[in-house]
KOLGU-4560 file (N, C-alpha, C; in nm, 3 decimals, padded with zeros to 5 digits):
<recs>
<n_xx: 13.123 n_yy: 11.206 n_zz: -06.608 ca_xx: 12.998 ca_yy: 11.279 ca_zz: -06.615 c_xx: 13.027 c_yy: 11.427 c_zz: -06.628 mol: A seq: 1 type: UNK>
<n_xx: 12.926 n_yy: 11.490 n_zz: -06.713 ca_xx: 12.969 ca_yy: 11.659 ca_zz: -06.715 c_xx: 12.846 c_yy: 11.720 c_zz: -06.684 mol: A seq: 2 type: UNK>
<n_xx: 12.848 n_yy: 11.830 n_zz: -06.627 ca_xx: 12.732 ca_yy: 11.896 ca_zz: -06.614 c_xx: 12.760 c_yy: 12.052 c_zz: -06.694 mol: A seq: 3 type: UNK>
<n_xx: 12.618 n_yy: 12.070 n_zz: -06.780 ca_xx: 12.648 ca_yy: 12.126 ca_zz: -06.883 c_xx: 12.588 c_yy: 12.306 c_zz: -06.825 mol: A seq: 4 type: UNK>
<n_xx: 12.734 n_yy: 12.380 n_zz: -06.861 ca_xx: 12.651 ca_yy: 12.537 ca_zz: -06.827 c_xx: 12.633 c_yy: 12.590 c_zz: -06.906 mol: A seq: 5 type: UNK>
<n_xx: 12.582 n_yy: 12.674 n_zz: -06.967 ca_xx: 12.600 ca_yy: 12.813 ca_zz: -07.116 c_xx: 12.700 c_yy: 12.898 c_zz: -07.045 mol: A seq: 6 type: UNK>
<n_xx: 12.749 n_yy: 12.904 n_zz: -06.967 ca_xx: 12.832 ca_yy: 13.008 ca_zz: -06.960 c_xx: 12.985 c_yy: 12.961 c_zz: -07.001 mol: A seq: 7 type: UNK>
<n_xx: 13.061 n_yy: 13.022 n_zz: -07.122 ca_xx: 13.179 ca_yy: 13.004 ca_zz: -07.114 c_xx: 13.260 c_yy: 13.111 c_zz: -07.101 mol: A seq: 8 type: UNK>
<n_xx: 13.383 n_yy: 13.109 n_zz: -07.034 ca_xx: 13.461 ca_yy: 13.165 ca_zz: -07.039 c_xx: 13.592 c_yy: 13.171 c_zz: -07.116 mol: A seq: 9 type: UNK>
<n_xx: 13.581 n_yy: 13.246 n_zz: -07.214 ca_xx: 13.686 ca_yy: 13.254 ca_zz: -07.315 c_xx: 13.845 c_yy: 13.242 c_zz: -07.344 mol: A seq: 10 type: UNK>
<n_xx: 13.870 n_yy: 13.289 n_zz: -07.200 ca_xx: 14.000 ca_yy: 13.311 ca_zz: -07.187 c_xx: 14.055 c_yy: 13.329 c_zz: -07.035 mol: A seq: 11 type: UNK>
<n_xx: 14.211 n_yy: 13.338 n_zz: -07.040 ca_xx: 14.280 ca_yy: 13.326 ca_zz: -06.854 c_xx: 14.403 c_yy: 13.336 c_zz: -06.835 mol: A seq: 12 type: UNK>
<n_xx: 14.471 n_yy: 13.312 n_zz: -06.746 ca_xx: 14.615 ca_yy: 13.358 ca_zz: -06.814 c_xx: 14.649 c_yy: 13.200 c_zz: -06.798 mol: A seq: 13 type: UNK>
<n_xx: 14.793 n_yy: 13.226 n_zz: -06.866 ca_xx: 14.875 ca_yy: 13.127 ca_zz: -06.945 c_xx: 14.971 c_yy: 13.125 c_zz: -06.805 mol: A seq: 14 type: UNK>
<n_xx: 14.964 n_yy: 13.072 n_zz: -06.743 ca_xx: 15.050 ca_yy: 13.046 ca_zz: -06.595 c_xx: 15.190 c_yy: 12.974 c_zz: -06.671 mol: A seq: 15 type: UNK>
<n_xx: 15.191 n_yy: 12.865 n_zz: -06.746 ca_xx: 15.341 ca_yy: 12.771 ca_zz: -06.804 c_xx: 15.403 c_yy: 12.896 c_zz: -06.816 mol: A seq: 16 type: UNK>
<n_xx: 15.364 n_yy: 12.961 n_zz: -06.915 ca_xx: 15.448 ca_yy: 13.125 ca_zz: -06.974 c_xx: 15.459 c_yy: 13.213 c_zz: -06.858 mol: A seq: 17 type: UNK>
<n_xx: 15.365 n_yy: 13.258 n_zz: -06.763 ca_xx: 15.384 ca_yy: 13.373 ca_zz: -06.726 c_xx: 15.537 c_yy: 13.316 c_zz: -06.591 mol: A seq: 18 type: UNK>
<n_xx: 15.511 n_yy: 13.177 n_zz: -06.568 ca_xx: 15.635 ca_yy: 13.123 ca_zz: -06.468 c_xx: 15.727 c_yy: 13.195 c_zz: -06.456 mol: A seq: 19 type: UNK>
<n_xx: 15.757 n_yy: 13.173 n_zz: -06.666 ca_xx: 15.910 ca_yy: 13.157 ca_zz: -06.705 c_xx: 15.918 c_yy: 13.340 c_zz: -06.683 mol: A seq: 20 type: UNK>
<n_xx: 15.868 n_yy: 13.407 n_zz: -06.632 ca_xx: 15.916 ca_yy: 13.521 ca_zz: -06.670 c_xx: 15.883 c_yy: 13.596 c_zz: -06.498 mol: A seq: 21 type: UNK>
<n_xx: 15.828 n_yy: 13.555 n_zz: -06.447 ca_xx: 15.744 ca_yy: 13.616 ca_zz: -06.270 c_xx: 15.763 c_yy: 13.569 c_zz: -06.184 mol: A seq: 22 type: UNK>
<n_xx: 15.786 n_yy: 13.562 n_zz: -06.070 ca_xx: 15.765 ca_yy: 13.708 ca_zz: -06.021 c_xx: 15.908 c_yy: 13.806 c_zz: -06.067 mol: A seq: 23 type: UNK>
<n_xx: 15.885 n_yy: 13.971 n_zz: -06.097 ca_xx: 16.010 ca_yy: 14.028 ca_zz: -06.104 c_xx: 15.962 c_yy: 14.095 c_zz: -06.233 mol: A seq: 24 type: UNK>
<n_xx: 16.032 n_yy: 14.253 n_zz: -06.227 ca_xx: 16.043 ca_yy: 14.320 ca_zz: -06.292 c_xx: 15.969 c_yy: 14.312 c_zz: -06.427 mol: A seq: 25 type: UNK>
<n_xx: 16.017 n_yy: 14.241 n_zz: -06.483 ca_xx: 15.987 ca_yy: 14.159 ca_zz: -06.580 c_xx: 15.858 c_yy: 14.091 c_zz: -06.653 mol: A seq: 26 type: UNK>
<n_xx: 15.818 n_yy: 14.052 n_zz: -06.547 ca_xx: 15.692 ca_yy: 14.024 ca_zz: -06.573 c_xx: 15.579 c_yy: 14.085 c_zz: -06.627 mol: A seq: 27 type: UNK>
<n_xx: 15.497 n_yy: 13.981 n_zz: -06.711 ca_xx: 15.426 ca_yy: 14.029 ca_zz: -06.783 c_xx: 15.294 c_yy: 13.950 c_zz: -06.802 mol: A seq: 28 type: UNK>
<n_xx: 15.163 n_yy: 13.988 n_zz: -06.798 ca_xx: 15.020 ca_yy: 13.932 ca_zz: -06.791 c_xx: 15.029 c_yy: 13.873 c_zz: -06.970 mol: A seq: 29 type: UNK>
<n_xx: 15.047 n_yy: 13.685 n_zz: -06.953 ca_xx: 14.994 ca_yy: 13.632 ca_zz: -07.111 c_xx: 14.878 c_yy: 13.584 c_zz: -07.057 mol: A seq: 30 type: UNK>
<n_xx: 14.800 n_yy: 13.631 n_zz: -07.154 ca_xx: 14.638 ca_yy: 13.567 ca_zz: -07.181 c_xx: 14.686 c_yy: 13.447 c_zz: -07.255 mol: A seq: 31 type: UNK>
<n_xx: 14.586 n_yy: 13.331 n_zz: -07.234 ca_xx: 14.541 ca_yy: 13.234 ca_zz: -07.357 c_xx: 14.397 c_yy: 13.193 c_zz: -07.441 mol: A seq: 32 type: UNK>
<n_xx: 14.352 n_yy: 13.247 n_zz: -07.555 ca_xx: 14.237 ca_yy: 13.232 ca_zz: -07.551 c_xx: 14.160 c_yy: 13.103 c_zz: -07.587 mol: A seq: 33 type: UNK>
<n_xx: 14.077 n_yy: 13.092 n_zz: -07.582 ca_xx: 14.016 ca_yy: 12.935 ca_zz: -07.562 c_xx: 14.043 c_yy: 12.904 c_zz: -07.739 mol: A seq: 34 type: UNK>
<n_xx: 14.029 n_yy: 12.960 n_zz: -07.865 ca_xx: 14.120 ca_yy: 12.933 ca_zz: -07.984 c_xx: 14.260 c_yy: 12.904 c_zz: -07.967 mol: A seq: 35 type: UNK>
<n_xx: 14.308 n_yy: 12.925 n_zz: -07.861 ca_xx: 14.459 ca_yy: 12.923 ca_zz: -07.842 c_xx: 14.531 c_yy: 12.789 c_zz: -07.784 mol: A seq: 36 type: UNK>
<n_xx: 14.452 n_yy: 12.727 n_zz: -07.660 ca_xx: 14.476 ca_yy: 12.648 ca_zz: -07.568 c_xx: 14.377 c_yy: 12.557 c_zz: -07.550 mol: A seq: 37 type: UNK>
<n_xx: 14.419 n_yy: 12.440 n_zz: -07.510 ca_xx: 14.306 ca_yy: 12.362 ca_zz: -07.506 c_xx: 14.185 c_yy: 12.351 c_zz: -07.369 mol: A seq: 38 type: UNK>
<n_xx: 14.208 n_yy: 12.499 n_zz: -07.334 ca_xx: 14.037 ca_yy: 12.486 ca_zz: -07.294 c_xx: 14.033 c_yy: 12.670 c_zz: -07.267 mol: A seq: 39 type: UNK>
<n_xx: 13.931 n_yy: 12.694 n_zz: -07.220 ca_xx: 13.961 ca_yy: 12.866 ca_zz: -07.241 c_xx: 13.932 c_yy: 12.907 c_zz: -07.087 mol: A seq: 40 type: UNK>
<n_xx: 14.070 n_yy: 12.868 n_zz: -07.020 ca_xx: 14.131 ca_yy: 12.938 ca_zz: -06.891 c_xx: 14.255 c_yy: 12.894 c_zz: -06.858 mol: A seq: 41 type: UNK>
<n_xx: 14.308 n_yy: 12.927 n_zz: -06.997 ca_xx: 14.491 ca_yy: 12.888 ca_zz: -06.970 c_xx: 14.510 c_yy: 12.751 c_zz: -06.916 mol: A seq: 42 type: UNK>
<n_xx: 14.451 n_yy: 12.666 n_zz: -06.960 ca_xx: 14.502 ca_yy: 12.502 ca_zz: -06.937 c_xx: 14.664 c_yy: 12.472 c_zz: -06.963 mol: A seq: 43 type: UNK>
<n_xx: 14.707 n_yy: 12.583 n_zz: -07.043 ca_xx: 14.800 ca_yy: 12.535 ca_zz: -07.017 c_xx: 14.870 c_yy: 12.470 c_zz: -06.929 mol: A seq: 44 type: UNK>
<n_xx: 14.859 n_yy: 12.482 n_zz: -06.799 ca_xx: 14.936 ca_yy: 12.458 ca_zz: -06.670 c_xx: 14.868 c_yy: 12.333 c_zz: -06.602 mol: A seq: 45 type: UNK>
<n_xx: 14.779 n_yy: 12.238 n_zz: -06.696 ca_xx: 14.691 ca_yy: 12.180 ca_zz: -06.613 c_xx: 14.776 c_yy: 12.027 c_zz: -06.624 mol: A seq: 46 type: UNK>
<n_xx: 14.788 n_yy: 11.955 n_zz: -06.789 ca_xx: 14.854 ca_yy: 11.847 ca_zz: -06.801 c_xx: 14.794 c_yy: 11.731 c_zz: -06.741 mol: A seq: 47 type: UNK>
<n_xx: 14.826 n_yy: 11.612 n_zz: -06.831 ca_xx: 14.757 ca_yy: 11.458 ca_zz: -06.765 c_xx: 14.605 c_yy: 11.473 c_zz: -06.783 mol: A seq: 48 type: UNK>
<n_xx: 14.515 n_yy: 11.392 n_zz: -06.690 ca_xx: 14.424 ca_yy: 11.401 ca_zz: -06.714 c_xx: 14.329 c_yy: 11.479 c_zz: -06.665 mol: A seq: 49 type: UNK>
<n_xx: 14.365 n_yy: 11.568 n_zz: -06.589 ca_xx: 14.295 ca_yy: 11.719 ca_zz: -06.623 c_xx: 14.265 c_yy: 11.788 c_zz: -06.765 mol: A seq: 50 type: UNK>
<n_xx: 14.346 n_yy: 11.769 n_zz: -06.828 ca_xx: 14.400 ca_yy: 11.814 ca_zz: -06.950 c_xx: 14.293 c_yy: 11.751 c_zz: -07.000 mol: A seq: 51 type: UNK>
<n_xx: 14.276 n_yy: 11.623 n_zz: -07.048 ca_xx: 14.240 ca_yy: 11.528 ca_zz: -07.160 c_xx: 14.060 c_yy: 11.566 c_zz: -07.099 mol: A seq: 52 type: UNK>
<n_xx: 14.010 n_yy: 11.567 n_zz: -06.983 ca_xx: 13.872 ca_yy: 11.605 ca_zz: -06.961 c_xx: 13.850 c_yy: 11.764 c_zz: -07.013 mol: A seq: 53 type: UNK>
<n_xx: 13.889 n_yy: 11.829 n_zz: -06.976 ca_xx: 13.893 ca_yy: 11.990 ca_zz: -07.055 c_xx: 13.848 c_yy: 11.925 c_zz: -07.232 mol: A seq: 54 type: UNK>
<n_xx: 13.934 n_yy: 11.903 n_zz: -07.260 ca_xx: 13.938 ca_yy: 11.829 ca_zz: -07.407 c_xx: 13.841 c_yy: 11.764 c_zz: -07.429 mol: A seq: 55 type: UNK>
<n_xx: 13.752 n_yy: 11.674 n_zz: -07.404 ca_xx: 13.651 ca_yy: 11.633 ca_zz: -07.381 c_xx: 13.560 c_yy: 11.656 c_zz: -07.384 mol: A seq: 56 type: UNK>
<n_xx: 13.518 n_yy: 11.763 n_zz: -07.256 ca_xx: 13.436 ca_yy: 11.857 ca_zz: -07.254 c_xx: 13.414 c_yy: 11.928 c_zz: -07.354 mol: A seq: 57 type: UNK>
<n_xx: 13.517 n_yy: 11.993 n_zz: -07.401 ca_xx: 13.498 ca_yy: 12.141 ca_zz: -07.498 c_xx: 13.458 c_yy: 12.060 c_zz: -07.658 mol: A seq: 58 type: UNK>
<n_xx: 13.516 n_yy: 11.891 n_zz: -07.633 ca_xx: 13.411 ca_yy: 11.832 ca_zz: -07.779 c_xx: 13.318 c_yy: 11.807 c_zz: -07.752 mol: A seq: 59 type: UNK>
<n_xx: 13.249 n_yy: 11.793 n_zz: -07.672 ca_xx: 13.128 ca_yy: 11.753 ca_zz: -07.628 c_xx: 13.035 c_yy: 11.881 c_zz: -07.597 mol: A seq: 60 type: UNK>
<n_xx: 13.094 n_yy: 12.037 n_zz: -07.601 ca_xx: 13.001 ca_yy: 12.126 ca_zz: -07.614 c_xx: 13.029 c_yy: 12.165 c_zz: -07.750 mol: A seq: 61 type: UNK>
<n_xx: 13.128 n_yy: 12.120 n_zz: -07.872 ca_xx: 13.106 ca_yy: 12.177 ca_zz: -07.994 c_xx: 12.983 c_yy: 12.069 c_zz: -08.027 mol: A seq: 62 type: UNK>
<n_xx: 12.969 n_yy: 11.918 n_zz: -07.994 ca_xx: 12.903 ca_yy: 11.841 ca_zz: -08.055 c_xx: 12.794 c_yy: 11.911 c_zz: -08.034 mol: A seq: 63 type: UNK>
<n_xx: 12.774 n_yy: 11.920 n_zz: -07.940 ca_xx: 12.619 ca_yy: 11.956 ca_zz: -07.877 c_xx: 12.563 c_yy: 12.092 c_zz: -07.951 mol: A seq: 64 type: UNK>
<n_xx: 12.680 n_yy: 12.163 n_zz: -07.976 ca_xx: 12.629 ca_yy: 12.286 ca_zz: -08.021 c_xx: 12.605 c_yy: 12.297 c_zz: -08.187 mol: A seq: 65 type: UNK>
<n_xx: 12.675 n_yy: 12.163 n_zz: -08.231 ca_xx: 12.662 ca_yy: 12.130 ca_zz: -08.408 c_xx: 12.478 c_yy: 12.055 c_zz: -08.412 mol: A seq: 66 type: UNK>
<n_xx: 12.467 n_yy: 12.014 n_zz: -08.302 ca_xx: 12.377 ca_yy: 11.966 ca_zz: -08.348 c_xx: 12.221 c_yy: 12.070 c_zz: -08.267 mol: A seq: 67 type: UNK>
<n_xx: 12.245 n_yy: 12.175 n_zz: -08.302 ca_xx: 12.168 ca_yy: 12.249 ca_zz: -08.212 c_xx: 12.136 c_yy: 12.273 c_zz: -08.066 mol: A seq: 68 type: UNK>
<n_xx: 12.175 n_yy: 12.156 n_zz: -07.980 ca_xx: 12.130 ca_yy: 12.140 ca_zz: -07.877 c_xx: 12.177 c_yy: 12.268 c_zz: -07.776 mol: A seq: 69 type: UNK>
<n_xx: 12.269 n_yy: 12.307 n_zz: -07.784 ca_xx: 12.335 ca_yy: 12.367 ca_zz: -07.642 c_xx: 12.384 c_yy: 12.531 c_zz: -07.746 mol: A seq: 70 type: UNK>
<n_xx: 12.344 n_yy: 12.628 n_zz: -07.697 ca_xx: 12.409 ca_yy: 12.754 ca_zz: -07.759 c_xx: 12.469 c_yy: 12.837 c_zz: -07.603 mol: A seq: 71 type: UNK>
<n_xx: 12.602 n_yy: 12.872 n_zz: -07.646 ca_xx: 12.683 ca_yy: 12.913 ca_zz: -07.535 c_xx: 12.651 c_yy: 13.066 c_zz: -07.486 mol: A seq: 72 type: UNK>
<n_xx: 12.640 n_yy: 13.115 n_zz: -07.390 ca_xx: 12.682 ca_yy: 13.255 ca_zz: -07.335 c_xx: 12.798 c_yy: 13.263 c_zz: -07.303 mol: A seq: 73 type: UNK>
<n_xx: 12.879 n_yy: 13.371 n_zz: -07.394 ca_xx: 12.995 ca_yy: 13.380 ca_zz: -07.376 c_xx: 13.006 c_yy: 13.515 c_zz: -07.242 mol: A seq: 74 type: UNK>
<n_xx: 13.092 n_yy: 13.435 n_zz: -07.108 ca_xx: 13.094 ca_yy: 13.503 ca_zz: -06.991 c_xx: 13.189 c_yy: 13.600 c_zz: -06.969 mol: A seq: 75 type: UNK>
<n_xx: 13.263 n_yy: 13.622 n_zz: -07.067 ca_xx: 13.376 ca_yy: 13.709 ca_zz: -07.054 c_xx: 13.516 c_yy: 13.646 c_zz: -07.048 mol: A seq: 76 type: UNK>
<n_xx: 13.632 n_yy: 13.742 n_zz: -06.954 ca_xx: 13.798 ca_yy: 13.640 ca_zz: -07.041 c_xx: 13.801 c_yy: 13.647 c_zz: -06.919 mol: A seq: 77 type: UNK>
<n_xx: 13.880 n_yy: 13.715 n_zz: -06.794 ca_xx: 13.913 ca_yy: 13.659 ca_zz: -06.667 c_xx: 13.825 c_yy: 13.734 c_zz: -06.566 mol: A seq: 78 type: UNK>
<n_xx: 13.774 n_yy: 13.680 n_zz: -06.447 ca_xx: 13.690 ca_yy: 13.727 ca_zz: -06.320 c_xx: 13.834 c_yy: 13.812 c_zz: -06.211 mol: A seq: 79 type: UNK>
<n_xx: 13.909 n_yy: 13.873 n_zz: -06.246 ca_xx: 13.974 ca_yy: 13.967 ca_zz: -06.139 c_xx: 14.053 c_yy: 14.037 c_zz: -06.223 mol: A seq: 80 type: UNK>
<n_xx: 14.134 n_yy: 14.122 n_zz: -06.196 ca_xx: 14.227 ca_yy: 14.280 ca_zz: -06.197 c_xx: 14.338 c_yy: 14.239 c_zz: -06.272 mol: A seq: 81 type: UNK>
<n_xx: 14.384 n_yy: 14.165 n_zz: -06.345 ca_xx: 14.499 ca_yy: 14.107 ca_zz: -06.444 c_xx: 14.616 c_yy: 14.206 c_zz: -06.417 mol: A seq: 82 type: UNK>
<n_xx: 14.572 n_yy: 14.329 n_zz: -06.436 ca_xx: 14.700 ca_yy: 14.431 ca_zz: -06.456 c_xx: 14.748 c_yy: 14.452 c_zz: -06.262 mol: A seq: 83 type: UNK>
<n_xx: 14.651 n_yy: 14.445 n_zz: -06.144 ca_xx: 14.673 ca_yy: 14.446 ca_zz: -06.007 c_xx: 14.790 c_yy: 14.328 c_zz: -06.012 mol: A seq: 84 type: UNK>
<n_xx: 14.734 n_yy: 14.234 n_zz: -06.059 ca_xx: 14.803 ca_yy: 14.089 ca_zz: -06.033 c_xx: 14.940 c_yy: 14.095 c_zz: -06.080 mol: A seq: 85 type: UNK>
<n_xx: 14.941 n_yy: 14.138 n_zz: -06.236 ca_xx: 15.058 ca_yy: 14.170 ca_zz: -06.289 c_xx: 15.156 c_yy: 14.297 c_zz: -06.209 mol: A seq: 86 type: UNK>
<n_xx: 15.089 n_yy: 14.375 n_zz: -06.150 ca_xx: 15.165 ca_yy: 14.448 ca_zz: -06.055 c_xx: 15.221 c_yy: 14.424 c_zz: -05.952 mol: A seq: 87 type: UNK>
<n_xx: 15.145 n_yy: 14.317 n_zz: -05.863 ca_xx: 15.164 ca_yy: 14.278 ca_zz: -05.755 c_xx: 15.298 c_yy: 14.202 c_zz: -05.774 mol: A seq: 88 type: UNK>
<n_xx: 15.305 n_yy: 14.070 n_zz: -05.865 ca_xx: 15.445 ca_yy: 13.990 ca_zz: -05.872 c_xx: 15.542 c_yy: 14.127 c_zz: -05.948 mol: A seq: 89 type: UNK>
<n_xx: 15.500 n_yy: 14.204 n_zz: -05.999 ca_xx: 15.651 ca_yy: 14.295 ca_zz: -06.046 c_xx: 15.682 c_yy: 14.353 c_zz: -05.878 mol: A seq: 90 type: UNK>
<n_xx: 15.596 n_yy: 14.370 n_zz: -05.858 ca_xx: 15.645 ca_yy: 14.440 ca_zz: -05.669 c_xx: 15.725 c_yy: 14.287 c_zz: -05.558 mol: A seq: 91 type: UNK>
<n_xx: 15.748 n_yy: 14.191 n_zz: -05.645 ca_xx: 15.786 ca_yy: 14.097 ca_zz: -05.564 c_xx: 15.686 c_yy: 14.060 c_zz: -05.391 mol: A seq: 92 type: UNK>
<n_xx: 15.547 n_yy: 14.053 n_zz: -05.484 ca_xx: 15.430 ca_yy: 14.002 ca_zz: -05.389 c_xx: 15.457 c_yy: 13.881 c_zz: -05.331 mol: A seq: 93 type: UNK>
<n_xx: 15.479 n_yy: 13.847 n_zz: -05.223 ca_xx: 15.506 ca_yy: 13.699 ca_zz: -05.167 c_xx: 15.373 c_yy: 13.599 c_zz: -05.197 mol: A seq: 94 type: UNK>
<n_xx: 15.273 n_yy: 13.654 n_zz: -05.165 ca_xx: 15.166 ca_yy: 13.586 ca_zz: -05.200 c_xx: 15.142 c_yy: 13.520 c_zz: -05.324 mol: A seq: 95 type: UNK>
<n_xx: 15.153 n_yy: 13.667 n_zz: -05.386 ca_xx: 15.125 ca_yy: 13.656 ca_zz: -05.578 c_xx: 15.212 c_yy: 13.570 c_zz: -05.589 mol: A seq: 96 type: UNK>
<n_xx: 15.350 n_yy: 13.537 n_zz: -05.611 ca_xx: 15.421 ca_yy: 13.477 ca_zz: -05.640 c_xx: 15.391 c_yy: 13.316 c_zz: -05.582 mol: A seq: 97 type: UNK>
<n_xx: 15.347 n_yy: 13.308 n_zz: -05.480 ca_xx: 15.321 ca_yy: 13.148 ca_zz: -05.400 c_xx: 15.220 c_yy: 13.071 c_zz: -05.482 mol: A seq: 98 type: UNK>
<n_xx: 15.106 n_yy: 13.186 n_zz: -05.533 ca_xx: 14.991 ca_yy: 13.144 ca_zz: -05.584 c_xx: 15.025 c_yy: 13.112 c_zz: -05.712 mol: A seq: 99 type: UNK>
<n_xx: 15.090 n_yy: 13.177 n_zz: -05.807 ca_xx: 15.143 ca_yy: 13.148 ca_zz: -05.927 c_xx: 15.233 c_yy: 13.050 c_zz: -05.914 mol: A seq: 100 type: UNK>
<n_xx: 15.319 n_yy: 12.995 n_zz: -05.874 ca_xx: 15.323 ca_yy: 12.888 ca_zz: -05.846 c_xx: 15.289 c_yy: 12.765 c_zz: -05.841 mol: A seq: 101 type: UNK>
<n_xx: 15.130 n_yy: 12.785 n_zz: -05.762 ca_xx: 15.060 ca_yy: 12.701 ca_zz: -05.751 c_xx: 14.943 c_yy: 12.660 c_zz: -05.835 mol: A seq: 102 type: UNK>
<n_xx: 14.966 n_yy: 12.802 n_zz: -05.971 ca_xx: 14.876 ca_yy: 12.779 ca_zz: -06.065 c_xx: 14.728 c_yy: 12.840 c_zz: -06.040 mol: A seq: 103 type: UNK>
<n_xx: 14.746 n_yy: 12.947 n_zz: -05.961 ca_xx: 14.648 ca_yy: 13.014 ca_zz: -05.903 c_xx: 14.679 c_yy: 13.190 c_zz: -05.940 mol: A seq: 104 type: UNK>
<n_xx: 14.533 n_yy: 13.255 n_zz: -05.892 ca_xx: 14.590 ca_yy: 13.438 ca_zz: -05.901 c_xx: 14.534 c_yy: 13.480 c_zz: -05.752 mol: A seq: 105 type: UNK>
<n_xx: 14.620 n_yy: 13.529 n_zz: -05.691 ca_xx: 14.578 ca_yy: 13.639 ca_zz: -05.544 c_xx: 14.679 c_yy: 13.685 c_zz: -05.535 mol: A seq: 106 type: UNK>
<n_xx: 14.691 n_yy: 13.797 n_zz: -05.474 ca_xx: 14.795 ca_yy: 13.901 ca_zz: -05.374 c_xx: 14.768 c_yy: 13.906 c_zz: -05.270 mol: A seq: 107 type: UNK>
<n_xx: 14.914 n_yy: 13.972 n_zz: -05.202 ca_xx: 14.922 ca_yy: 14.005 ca_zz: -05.065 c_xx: 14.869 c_yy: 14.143 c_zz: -05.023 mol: A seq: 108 type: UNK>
<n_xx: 14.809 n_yy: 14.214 n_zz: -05.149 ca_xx: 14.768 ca_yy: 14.356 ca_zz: -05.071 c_xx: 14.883 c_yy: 14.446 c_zz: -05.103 mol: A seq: 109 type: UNK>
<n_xx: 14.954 n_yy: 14.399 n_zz: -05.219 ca_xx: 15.057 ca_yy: 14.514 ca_zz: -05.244 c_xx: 15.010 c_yy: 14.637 c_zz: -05.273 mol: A seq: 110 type: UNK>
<n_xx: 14.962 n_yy: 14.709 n_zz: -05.273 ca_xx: 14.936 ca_yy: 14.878 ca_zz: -05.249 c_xx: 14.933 c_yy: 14.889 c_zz: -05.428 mol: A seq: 111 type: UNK>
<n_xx: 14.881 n_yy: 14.897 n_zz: -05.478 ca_xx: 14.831 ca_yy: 14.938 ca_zz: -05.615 c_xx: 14.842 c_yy: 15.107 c_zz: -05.670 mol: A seq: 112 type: UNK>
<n_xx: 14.977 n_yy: 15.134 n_zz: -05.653 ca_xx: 14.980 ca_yy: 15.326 ca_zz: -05.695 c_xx: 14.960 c_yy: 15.357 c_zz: -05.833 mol: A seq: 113 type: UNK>
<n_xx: 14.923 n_yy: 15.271 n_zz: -05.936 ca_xx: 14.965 ca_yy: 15.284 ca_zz: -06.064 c_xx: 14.897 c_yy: 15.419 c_zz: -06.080 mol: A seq: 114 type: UNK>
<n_xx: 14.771 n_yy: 15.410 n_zz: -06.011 ca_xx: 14.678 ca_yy: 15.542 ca_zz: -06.079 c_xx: 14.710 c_yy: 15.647 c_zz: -06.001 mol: A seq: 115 type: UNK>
<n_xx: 14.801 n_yy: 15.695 n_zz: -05.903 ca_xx: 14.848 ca_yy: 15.835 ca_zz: -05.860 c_xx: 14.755 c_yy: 15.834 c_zz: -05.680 mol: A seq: 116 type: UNK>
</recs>
């Protein structure tokens, strides 16, 4: 069963990619956009049948939307601070790093100086 919203969200980060490279120095914020990945909030990282419902879904709102029924509000690409987040695992955030991991975004409150 799906329950249908107008709100989509376009895009999210790419957690498979950002793994191979974070926490550390190094690191770097990949977006995936919903043209990109198969659903538009970085599914990448989802796999099995998480995966295959995303997939599903997103034919079942083009159907809907070929046949007039459903027209989308597009909600924007991610709901938090991308570049905080991306700061936080270059600061070797214990948190950030646990959560990415886990296929998630939060910090521990690493102190954000970028802006002076």
């Amino acid at each position: 069963a799906f329950v249908l919203s107008p709100f989509v969200v376009v895009g999210g980060p790419n957690i498979t990619e950002m793994r191979k490279k974070c926490p550390g120095i190094n690191c770097s914020y990949v977006e995936v956009l919903s043209d990109q990945g198969v659903n538009n909030a970085g599914a990448a990282i989802m796999g099995g049948l998480q995966e295959q419902a995303i997939i599903d879904m997103n034919n079942l709102y083009k159907q809907l939307h070929d046949e007039g029924l459903w027209f989308p509000e597009f909600h924007g690409r991610s709901h938090f601070d991308w570049k905080a987040w991306e700061y936080a695992l270059r600061q070797d955030d214990k948190l950030a790093a646990w959560c990415l991991r886990h296929g998630m975004v939060c910090t521990g409150g690493v102190p954000d100086n970028r802006h002076g």
